[in-house]
C-alpha positions as CSV (number, residue, x, y, z in Angstrom):
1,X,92.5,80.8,93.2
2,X,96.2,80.7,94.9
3,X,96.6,80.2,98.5
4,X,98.2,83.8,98.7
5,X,95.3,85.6,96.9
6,X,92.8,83.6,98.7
7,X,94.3,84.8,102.0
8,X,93.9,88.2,100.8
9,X,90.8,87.6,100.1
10,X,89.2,86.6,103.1
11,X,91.3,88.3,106.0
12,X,90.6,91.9,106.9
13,X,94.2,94.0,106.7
14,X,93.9,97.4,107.2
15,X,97.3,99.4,105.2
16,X,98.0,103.2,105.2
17,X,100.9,105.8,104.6
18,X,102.2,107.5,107.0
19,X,104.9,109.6,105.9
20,X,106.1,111.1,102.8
21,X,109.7,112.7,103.5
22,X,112.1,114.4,101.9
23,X,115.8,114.6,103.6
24,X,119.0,116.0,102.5
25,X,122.7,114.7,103.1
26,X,123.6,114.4,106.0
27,X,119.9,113.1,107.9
28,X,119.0,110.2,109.4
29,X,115.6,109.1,111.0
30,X,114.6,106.7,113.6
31,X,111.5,104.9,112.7
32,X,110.1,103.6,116.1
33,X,109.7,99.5,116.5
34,X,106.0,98.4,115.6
35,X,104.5,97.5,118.8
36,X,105.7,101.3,120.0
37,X,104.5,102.8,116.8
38,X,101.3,100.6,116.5
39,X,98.9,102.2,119.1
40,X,98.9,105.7,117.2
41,X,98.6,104.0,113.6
42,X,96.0,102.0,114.1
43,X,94.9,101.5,117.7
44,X,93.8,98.1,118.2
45,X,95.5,96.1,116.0
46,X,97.3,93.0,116.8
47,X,100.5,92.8,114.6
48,X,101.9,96.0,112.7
49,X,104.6,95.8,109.7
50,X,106.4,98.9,109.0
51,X,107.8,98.9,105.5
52,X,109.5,102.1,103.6
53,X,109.3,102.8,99.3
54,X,112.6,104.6,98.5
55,X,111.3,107.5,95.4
56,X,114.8,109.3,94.9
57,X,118.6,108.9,95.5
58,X,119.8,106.5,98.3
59,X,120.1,106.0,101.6
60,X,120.8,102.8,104.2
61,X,118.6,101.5,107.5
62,X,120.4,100.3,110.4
63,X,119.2,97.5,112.7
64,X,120.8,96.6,115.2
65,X,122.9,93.6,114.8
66,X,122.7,93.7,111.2
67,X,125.4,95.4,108.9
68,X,124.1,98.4,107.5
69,X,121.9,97.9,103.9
70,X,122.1,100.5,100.8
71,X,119.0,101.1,99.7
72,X,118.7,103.0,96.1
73,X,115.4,104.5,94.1
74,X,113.0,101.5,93.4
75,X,114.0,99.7,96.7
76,X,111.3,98.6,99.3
77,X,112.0,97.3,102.7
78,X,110.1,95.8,105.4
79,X,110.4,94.9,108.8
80,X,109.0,91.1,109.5
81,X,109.5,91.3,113.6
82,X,108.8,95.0,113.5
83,X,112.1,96.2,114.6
84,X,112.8,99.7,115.4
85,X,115.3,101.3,113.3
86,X,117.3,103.9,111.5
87,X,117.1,105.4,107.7
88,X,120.0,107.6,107.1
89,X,122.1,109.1,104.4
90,X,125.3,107.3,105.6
91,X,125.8,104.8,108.3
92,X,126.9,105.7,112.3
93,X,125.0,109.0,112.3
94,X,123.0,110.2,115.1
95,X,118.8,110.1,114.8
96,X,117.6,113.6,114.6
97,X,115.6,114.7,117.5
98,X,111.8,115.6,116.2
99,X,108.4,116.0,117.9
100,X,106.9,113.1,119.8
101,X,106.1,110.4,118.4
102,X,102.0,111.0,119.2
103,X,102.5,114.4,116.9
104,X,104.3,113.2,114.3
105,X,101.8,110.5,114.0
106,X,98.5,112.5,114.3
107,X,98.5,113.9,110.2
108,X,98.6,111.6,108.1
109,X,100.7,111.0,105.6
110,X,102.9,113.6,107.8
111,X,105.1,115.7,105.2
112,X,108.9,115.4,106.8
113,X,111.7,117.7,105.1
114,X,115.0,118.5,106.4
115,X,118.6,117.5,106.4
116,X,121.9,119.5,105.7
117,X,121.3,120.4,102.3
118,X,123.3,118.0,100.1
119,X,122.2,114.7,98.0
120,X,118.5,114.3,97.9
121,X,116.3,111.3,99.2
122,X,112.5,110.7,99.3
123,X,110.8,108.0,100.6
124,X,107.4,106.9,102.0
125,X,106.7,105.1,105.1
126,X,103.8,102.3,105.2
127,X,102.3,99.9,107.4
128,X,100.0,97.0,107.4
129,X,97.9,95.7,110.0
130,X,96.2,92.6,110.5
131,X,95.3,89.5,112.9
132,X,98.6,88.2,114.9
133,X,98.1,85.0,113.9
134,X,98.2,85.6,109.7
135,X,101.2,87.9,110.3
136,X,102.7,84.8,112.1
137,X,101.8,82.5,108.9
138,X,102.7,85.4,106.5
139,X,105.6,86.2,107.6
140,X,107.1,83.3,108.8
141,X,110.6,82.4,108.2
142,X,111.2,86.0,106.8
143,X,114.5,87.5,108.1
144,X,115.1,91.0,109.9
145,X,114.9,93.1,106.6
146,X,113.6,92.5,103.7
147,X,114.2,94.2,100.7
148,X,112.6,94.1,97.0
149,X,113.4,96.4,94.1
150,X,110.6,97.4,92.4
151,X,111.9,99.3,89.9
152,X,112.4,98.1,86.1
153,X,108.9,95.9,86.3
154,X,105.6,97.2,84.8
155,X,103.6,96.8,88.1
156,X,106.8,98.6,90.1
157,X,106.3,101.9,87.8
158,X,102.8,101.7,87.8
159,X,102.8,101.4,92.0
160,X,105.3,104.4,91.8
161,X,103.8,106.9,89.8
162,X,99.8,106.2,91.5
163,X,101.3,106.6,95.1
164,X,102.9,110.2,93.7
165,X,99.5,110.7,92.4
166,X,97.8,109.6,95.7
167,X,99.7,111.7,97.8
168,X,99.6,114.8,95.6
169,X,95.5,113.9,95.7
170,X,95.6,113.9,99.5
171,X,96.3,117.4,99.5
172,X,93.7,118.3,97.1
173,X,89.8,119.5,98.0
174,X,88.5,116.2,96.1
175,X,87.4,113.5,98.7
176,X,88.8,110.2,98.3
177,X,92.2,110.9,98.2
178,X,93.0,109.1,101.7
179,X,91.4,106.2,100.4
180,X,93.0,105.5,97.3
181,X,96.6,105.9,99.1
182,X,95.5,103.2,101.9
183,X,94.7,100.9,99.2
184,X,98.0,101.7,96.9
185,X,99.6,100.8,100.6
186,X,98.5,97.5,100.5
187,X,98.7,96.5,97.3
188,X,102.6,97.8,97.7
189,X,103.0,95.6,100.5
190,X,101.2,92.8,98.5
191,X,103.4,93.0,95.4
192,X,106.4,93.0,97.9
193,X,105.5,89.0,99.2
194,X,104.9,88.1,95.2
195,X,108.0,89.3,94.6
196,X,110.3,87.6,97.4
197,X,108.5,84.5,96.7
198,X,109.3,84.8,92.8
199,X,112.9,85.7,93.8
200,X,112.9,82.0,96.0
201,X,116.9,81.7,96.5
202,X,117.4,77.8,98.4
203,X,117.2,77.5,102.1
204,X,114.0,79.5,102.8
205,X,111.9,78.4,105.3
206,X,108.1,79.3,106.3
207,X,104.6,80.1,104.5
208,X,105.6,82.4,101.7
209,X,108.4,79.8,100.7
210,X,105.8,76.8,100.8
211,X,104.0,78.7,98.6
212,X,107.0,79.3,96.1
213,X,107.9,75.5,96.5
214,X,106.1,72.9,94.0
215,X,104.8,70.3,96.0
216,X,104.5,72.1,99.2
217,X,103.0,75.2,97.1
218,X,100.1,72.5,95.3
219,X,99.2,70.9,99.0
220,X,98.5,75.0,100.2
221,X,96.5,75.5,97.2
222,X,94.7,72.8,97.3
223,X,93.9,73.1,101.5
224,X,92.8,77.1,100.6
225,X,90.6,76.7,97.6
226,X,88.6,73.8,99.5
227,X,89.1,74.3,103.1
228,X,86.0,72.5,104.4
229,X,86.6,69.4,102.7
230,X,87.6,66.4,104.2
231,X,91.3,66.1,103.5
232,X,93.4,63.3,104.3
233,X,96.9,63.1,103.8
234,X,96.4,60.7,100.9
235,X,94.3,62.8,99.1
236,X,96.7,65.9,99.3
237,X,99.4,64.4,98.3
238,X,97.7,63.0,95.0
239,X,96.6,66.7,94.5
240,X,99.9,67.9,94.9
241,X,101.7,65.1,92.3
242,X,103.9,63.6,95.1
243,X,104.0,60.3,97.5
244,X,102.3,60.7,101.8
245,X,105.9,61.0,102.9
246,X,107.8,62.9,100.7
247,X,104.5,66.3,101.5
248,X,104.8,65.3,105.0
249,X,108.5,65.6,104.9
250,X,108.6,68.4,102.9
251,X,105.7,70.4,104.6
252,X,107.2,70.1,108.1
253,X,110.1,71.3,106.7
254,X,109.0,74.6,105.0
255,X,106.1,75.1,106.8
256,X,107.1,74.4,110.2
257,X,103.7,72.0,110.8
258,X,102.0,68.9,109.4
259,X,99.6,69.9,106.4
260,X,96.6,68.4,109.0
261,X,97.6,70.5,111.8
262,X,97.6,73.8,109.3
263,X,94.9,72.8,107.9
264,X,92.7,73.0,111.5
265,X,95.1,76.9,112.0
266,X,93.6,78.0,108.6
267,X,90.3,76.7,109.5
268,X,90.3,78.9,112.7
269,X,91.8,81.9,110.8
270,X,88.7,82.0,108.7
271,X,86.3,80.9,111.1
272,X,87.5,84.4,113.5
273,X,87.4,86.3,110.0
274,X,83.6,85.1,109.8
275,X,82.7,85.8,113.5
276,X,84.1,89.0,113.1
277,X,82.5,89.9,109.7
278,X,79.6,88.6,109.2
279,X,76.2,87.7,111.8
280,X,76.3,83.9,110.7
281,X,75.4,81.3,113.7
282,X,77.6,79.0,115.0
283,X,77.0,76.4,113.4
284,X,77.0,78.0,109.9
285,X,80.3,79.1,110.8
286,X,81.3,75.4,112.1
287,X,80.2,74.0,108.7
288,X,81.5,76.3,106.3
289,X,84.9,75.8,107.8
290,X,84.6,72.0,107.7
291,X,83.3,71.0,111.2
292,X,80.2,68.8,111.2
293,X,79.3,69.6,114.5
294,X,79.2,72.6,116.9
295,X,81.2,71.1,120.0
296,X,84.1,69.3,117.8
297,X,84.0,73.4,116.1
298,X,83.9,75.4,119.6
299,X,86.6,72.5,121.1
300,X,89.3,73.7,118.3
301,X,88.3,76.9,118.5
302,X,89.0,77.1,121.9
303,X,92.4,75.2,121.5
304,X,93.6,78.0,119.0
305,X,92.2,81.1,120.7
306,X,91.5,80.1,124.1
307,X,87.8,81.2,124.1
308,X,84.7,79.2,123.0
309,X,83.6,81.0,119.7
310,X,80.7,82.7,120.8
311,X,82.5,84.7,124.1
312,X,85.3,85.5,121.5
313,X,82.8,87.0,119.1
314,X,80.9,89.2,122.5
315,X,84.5,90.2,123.2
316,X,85.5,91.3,120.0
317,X,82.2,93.1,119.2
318,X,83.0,95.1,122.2
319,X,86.5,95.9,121.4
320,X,85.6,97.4,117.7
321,X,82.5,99.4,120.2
322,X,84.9,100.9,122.4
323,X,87.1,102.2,119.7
């Protein structure tokens, strides 16, 4: 299994829609940064991305700092450091003024329509949520926007016409329907990363461009499929076809760490998955993760998350209590 899908595998992300709108020339919508917006999508989670499908006609999103983007039918865009923003049907216009943010926020997917009546645009607003720390590996190195198209490939028309599906189905008596969109979300969001990494234009930096990079994308694979074993830089180097130096180098470079030193983050990514999700002692945990011995497993631990393993697991038992 890839390093990407085995991520996916083993992390718990939580996606959802939360608006399915239809404007009219002239309109323009603010969509609220991520840290504002995060506490009514999903209270409690660490690290929101906001990301919008564009169904119908075009429109642009203005961040500032950035020039603004054209975005046409097909077109999905995402927003890496969670940025507020505006989607409008020309640049320079001023955001409509709407409920609070706490109402809009409270149905979901909330059914927006309005605008002055000309060109037609419809789009749906997602999110995914998940652990700070694999947003920071995920989404490493991205810029401000990204954008895919979708459009014209077999799994873009497929994701298209079952989120129209989903959200028509969320308005039907049949139970269900709720879920099926949450899961379209994410697998939207998913298809998203696959495609920028396929796309994989020179000078990209962080995870998702390791993972597009031969040697660099081997050494990942190879760390993820056997994460408890006892790499050494030797030995990943043979697995990825290339010489100590030339993974080191290259590793650092995409990356932005030594394949040893995200090897012991990945460790402790999966090792909070497991205290999280599953009743497992410590030192099941420890050893499944590659640790031979409790106290070498709760002194890393602690490194990465500040808390021995067991205090972090009491505290975030009563977190997902108090919810």
């Amino acid at each position: 299994m890839d390093a990407l899908s085995e991520t996916l595998r083993v992390v718990r992300l939580v996606s959802a829609i939360f608006i399915n709108a239809r404007f009219t020339a002239p309109w323009c919508y603010q969509s609220p940064s991520a840290d504002l917006a995060a506490p009514f999508l999903e209270p409690g989670a660490e690290r929101v991305v906001i990301f919008h499908l564009i169904t119908e006609g075009e429109c642009c999103v203005e961040l500032g700092g950035e020039p603004p983007m054209t975005l046409r039918a097909g077109d999905v865009v995402l927003f890496p450091q969670g940025h507020g923003h505006n989607m409008a049907s020309q640049p320079g216009l001023t955001p409509a003024k709407g409920r609070r943010l706490a109402d809009v926020l409270a149905l979901r997917p909330r059914q927006l329509s309005y605008g002055g009546g000309g060109a037609s645009t419809r789009l749906v607003c997602g999110y995914l949520a998940c652990d700070a720390r694999l947003a920071r590996m995920l989404l490493a190195g991205l810029p401000p926007i990204v954008r895919v198209s979708v459009r014209g490939s077999n799994a873009g028309a497929w994701l298209e016409a079952s989120l129209r599906y989903a959200l028509a189905e969320v308005r039907s008596p049949r139970p269900g329907g709720a879920g099926v969109l949450a899961k379209l979300a994410e697998v939207l969001f998913i298809e998203v990363l696959r495609m920028y990494i396929a796309e994989g234009p020179a000078g990209r930096t962080g995870w998702l461009a390791g993972l597009g990079d031969r040697i660099v994308g081997g050494a990942l694979n190879a760390l993820h499929a056997k994460p408890a074993h006892p790499w050494t830089l030797e030995e990943l180097a043979r697995a990825a076809g290339t010489s100590r130096s030339v993974l080191a180098e290259r590793f650092q470079q995409l990356v932005g760490s030594s394949p040893m030193q995200y090897l012991t983050q990945w460790r402790m990514l999966l090792a909070a998955n497991l205290l999280v999700r599953s009743n497992s002692p410590l030192s099941r945990i420890a050893e499944d993760v590659g640790y031979q011995t409790d106290t070498a497993f709760s002194r890393a631990f602690r490194r990465e998350y500040g808390a021995p393993p067991a205090t972090w697991r009491r505290n975030q038992t009563g977190r997902e209590l108090a919810r």
